[in-house]
C-alpha beads as a LAMMPS data file, in Angstrom:
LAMMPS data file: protein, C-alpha beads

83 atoms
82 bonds

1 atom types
1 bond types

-500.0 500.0 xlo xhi
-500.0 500.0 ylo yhi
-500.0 500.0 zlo zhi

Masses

1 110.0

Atoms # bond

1 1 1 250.520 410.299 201.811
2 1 1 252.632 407.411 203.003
3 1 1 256.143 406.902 201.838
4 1 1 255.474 409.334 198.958
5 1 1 252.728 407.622 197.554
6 1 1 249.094 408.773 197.084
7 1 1 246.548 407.051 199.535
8 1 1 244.973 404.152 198.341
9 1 1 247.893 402.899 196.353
10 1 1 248.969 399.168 197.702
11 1 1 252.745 398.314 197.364
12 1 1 254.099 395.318 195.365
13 1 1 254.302 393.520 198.685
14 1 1 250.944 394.545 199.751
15 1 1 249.313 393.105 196.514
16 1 1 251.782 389.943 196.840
17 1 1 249.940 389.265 200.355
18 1 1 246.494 389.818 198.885
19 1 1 247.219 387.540 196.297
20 1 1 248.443 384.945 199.122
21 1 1 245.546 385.247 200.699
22 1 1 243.266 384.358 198.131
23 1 1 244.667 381.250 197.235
24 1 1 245.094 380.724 201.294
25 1 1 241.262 380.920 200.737
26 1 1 240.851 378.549 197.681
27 1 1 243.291 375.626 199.129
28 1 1 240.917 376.184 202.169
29 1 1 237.823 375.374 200.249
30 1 1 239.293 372.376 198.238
31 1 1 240.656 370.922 201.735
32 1 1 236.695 371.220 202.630
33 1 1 235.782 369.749 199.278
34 1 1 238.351 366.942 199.924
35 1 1 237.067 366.286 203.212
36 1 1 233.398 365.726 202.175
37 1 1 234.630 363.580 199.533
38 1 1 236.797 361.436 202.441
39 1 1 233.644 361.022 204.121
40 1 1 231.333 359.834 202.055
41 1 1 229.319 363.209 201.221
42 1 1 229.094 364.121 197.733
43 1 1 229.543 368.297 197.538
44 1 1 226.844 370.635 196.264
45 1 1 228.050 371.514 192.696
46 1 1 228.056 375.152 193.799
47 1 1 231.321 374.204 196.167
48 1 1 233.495 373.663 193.246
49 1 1 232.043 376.954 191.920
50 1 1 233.423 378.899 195.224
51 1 1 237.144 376.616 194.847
52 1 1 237.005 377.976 191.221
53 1 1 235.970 381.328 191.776
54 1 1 238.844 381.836 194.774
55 1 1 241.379 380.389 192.341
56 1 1 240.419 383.017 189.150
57 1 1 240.204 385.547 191.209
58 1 1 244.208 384.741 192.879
59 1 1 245.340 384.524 189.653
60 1 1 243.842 387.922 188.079
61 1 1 245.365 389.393 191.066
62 1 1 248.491 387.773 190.041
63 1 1 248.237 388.804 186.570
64 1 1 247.902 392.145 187.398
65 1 1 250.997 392.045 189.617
66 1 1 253.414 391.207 187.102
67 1 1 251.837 393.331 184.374
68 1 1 252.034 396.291 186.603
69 1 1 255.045 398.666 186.093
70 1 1 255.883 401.795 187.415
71 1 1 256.374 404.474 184.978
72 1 1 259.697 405.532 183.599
73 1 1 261.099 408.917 182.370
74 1 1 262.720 407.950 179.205
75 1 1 266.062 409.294 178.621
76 1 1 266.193 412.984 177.947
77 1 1 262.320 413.764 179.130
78 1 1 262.496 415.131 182.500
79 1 1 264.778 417.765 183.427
80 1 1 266.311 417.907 180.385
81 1 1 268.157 421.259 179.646
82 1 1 266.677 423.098 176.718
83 1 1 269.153 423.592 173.632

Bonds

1 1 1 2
2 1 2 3
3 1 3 4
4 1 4 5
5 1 5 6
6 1 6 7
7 1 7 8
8 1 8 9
9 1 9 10
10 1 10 11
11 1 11 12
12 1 12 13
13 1 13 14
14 1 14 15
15 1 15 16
16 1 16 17
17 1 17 18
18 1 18 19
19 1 19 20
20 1 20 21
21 1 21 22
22 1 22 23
23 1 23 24
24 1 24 25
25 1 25 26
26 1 26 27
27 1 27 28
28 1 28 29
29 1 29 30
30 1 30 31
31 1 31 32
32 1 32 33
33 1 33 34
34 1 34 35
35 1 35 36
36 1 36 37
37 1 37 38
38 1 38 39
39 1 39 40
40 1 40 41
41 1 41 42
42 1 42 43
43 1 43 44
44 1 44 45
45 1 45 46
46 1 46 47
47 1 47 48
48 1 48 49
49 1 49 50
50 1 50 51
51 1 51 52
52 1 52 53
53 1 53 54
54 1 54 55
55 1 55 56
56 1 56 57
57 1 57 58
58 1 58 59
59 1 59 60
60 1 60 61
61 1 61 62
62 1 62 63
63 1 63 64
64 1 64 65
65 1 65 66
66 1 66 67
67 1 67 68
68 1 68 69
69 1 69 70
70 1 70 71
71 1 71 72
72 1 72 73
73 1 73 74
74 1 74 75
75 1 75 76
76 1 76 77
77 1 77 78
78 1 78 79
79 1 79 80
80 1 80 81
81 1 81 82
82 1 82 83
């Protein structure tokens, strides 16, 4: 385990930068689109499939950043002295 948490599990941060990444990777792809476009080449329609497929799959991982939540003891669950 690292820092207390069970292997396999990616931090915040560490999902933040994957997230990054992907849409490093789509902006790449539309820059290559653009390009083409700038010289005269008209893109394979599949091309704007891979921009579009780089972009959903940023934002899912975005999605599932911000929905993610770490669990919470409510008030009087854990430790709570019996009565």
């Amino acid at each position: 385990m690292r820092d207390g948490r069970k292997a396999g599990t990616a931090t915040r941060d560490e999902r933040l930068v994957a997230a990054r990444a992907s849409l490093a990777l789509a902006r790449q792809a539309f820059v290559r689109l653009h390009a083409l476009v700038d010289a005269g080449v008209t893109p394979e329609p599949a091309a704007f499939g891979e921009v579009v497929a780089h972009l959903d799959g940023a934002m899912r991982e975005l999605e599932a950043i911000e929905t993610a939540r770490p669990f919470r003891v409510l008030p009087g669950g854990k430790d709570r002295d019996e009565r």
